[in-house]
Each structure stands twice: as C-alpha cells, then as structure tokens.
Backbone as a chain_set.jsonl record, in Angstrom:
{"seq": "XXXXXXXXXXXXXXXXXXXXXXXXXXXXXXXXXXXXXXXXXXXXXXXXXXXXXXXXXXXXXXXXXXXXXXXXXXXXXXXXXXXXXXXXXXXXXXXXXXXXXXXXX", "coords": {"N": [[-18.134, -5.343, 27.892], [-14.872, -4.737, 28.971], [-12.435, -4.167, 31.563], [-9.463, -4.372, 32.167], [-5.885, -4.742, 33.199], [-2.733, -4.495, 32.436], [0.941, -5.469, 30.984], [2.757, -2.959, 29.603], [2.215, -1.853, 26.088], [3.433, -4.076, 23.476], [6.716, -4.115, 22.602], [7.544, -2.314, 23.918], [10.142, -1.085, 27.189], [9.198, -1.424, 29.144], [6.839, -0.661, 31.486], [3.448, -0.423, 32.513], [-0.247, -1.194, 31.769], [-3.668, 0.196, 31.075], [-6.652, -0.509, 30.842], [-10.09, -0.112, 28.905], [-12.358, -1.986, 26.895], [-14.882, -2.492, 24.556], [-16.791, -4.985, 22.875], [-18.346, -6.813, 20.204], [-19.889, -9.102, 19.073], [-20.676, -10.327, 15.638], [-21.933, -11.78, 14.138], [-24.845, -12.688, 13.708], [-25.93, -10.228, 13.143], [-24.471, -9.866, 10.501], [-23.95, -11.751, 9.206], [-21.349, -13.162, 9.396], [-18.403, -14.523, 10.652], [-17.271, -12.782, 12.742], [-16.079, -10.252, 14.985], [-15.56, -7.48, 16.241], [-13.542, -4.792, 18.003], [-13.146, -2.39, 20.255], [-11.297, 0.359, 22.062], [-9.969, 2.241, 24.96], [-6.723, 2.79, 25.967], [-4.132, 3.227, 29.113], [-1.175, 4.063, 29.029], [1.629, 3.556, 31.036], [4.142, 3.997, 29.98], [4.69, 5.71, 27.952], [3.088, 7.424, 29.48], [0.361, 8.096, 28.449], [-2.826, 8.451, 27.29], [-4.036, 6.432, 24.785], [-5.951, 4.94, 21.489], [-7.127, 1.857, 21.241], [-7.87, -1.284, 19.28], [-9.506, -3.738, 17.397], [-9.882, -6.548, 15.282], [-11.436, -9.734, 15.723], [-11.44, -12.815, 13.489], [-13.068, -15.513, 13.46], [-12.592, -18.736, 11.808], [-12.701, -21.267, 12.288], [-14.476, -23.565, 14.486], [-12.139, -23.971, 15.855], [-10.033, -22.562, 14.569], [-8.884, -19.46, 14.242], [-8.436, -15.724, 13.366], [-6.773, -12.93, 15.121], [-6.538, -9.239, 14.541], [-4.858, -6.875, 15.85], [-5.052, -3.628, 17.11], [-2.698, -1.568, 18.812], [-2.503, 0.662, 19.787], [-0.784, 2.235, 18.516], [0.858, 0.087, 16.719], [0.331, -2.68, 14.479], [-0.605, -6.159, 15.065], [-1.1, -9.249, 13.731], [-2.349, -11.935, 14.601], [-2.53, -15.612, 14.729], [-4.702, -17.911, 15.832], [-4.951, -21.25, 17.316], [-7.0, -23.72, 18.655], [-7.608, -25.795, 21.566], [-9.999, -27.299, 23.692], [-9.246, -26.151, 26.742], [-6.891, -24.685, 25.818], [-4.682, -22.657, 24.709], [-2.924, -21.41, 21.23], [-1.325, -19.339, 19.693], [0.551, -17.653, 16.734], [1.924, -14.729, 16.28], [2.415, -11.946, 14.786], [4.384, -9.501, 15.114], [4.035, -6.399, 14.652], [3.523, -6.664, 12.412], [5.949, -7.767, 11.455], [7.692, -9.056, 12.726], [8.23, -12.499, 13.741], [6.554, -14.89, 16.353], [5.658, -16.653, 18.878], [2.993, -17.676, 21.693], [2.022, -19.146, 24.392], [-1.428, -20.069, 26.043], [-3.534, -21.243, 28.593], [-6.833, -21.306, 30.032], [-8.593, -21.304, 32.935]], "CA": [[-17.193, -4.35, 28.358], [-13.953, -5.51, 29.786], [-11.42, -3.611, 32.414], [-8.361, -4.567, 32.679], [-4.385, -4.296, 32.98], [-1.166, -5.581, 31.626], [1.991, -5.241, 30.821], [1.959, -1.836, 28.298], [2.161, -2.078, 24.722], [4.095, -5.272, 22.988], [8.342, -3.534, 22.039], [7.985, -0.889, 24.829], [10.452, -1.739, 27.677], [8.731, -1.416, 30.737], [5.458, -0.182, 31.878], [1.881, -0.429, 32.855], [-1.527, -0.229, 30.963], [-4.731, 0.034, 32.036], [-7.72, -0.453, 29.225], [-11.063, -0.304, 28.822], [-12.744, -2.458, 25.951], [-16.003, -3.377, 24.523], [-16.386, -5.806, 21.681], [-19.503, -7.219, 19.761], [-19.956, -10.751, 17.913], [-21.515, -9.313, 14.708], [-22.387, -13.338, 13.264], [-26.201, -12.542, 13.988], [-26.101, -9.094, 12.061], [-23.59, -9.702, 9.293], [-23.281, -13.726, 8.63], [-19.674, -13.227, 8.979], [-17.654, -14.791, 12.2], [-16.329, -11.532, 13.009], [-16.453, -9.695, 16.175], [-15.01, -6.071, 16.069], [-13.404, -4.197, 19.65], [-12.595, -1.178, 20.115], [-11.257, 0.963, 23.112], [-8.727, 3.372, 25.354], [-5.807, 2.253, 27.131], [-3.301, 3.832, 29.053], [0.178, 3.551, 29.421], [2.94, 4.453, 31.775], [5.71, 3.606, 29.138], [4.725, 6.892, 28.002], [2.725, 8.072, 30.364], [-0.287, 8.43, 27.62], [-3.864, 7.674, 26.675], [-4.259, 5.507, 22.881], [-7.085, 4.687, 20.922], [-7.17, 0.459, 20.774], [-9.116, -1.555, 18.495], [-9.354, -4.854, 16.906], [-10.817, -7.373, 14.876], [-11.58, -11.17, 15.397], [-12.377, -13.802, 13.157], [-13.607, -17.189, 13.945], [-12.907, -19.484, 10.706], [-13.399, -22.613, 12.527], [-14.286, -23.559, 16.452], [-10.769, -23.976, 16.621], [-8.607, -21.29, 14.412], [-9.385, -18.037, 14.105], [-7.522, -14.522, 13.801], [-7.347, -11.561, 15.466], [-5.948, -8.374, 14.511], [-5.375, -5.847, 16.788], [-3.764, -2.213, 16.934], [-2.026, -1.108, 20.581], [-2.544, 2.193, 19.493], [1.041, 2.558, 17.988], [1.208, -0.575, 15.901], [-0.742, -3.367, 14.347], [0.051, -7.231, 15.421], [-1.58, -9.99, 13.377], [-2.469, -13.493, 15.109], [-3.2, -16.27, 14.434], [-5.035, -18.823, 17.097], [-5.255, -22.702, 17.552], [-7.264, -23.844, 20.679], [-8.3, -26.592, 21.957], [-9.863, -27.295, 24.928], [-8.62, -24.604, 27.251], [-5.545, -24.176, 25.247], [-4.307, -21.517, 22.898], [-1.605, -21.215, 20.902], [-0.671, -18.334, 19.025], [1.318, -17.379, 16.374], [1.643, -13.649, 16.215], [3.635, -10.977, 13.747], [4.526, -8.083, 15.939], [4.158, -4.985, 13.975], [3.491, -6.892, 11.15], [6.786, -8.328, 10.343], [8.838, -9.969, 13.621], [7.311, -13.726, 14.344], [6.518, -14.992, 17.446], [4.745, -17.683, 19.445], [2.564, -17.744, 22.648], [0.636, -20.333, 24.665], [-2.318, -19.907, 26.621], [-4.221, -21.904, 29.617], [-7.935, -21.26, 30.598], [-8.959, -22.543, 34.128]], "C": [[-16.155, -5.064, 29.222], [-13.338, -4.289, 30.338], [-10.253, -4.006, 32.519], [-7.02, -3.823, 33.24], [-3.569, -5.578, 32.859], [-0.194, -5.349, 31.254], [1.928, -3.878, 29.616], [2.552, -2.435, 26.883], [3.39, -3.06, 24.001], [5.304, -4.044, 22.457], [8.505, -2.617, 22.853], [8.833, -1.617, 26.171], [10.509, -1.944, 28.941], [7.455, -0.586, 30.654], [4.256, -0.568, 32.691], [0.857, -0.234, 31.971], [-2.647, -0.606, 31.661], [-5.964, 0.363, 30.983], [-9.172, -1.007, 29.327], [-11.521, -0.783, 27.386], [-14.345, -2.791, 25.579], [-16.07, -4.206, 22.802], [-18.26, -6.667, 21.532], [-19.449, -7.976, 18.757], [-20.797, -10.456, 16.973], [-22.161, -10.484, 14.005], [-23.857, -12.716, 12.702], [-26.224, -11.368, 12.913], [-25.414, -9.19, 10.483], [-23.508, -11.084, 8.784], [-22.028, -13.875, 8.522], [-19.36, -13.233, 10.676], [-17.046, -13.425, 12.367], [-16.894, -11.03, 14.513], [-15.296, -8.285, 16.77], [-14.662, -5.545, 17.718], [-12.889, -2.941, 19.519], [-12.231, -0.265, 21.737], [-10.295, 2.137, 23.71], [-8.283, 2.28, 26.48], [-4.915, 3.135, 27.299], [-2.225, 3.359, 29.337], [1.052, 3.903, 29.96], [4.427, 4.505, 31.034], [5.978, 5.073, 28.61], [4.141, 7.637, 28.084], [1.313, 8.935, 28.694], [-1.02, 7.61, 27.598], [-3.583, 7.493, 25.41], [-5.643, 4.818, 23.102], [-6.768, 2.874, 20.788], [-8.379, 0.1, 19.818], [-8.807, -3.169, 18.185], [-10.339, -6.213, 16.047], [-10.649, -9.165, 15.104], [-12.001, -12.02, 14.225], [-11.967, -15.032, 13.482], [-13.596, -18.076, 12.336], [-13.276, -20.792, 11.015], [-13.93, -22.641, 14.006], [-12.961, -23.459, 16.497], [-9.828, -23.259, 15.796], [-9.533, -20.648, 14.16], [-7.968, -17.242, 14.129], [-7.969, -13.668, 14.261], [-6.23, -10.388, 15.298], [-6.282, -7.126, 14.855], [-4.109, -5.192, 16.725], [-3.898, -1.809, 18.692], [-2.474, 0.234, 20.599], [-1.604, 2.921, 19.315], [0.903, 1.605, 16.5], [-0.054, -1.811, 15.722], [0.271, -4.703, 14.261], [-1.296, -8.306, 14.64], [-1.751, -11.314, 14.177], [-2.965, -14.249, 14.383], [-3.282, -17.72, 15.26], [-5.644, -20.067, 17.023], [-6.025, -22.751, 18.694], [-7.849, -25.323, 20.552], [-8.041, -27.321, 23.526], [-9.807, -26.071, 25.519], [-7.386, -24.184, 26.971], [-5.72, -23.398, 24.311], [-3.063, -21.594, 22.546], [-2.008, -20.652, 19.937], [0.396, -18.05, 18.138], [1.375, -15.733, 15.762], [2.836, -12.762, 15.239], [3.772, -9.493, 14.165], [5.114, -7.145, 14.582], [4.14, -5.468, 11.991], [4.668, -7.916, 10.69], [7.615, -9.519, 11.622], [8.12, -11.432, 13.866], [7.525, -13.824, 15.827], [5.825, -16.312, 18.528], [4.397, -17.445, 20.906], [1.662, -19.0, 22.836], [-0.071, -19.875, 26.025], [-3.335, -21.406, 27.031], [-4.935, -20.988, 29.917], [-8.094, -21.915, 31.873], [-9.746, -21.742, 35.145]], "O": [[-16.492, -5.878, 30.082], [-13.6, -3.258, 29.719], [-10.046, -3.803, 33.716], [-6.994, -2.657, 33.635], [-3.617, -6.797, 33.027], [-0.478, -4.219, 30.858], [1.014, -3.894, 28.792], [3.282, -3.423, 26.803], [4.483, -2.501, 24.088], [4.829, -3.047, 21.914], [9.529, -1.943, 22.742], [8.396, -2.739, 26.43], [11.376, -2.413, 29.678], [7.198, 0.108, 29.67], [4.512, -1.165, 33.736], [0.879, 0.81, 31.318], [-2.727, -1.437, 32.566], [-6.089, 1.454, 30.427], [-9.427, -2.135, 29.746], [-11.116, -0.03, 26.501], [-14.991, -3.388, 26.441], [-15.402, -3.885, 21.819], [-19.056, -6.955, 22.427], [-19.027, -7.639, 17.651], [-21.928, -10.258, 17.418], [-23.026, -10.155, 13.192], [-24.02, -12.338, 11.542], [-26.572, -11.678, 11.773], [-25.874, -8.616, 9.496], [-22.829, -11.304, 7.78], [-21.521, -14.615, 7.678], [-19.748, -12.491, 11.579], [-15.969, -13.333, 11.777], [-17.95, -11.398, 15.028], [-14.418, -8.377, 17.628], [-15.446, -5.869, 18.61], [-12.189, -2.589, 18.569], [-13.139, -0.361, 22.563], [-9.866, 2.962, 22.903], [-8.809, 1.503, 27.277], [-4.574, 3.876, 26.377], [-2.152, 2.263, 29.892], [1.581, 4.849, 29.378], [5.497, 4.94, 31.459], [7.07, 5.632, 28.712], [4.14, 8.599, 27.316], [1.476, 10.027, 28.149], [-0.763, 6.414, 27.737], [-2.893, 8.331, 24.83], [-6.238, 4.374, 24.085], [-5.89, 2.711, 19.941], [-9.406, 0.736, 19.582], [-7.88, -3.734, 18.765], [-11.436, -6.603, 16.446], [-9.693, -9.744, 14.589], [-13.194, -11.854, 13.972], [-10.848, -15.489, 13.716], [-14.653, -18.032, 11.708], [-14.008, -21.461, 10.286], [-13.752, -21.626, 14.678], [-12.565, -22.692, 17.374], [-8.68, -23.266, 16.241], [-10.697, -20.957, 13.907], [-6.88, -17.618, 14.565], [-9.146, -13.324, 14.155], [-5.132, -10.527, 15.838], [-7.25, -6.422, 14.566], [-2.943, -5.524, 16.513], [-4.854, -1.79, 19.468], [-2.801, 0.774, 21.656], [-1.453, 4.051, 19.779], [0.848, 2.141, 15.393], [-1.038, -1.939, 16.451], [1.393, -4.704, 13.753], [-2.444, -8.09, 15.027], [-0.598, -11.722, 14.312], [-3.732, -13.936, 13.473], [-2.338, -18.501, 15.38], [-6.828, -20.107, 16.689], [-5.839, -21.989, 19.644], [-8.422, -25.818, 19.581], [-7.072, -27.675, 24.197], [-10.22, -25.041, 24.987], [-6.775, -23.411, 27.709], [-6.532, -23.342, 23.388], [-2.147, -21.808, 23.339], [-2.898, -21.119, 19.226], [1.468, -18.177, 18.729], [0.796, -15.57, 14.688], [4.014, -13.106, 15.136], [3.302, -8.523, 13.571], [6.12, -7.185, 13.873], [4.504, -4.945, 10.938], [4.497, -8.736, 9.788], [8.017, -10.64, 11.309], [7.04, -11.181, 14.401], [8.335, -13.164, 16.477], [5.383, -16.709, 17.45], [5.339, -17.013, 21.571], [0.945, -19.632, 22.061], [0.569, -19.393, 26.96], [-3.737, -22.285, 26.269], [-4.444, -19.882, 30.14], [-7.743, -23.092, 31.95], [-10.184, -22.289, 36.156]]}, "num_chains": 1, "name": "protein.A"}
C-alpha cells in the first residue's frame, strides 16, 4: 500500500493529487513478471476523485514497462535502470513522446 502526492494528472495545468495505491508482484502466482496496481487519487485540477490503475512488466532486471491510466488517460513507459538510475521513455496519452530520468538514494 503506498500514500502519496504529486503534481495532479500528466497535461493538466496546475494542481495537486493525493493517491492511495496498492500493487501485487503476481511472478509467484502467474509465472509472468507482471505486477498489477490499482487505486484512487484525487485531484485539485478538478477538484475530483479517479479510479487509477496500472500494470508493470519486468522483461529483464533492467527494462521493463509500465502502463498506467491517471484516471483520464493511459501513458505507456518504457524503463532502463541501472543502478539507482531510471530512465524513461514515456507516450503521454498514447501518442506525444517524452523522456524522464530518475535517481534513487
């Protein structure tokens, strides 16, 4: 179970969210890297609860995807890591590209 907050939903142009998650590594049950999430977040962009969700997979230790819905739209990734690095290449709403990088510490 995670708690958080963060900036609200990826194309909105200002906000707040605030989201509860839980998520389960299904390897053990299914033989498939996957690990399914699902949750509620809210948002002050417009001032509304949404249904989140999302799926991981793990194809190697080091890429994997995850595709996950805001509870508006659905954003594809796809994640390098190594080490405590990530890098991201993501397709907002499906179609816009994008890149992110990520530090662990």
């Amino acid at each position: 179970m995670i708690l958080g907050t963060s900036s609200d939903r990826i194309g909105t142009p200002g906000g707040q969210s605030f989201y509860a998650t839980a998520s389960k590594n299904m390897k053990r049950e299914t033989k498939l890297p996957i690990a399914p999430y699902f949750g509620v977040a809210y948002g002050t962009n417009q001032d509304r609860l949404r249904y989140i969700g999302g799926l991981n997979i793990g194809f190697t230790e080091q890429l994997g995807s995850l595709v996950l819905f805001d509870g508006a739209h659905v954003h594809p990734l796809l994640n390098f890591s190594y080490r405590q690095h990530v890098v991201s290449f993501i397709l907002v709403r499906g179609k816009e590209p994008g890149v992110s990088y990520s530090i662990s510490f």
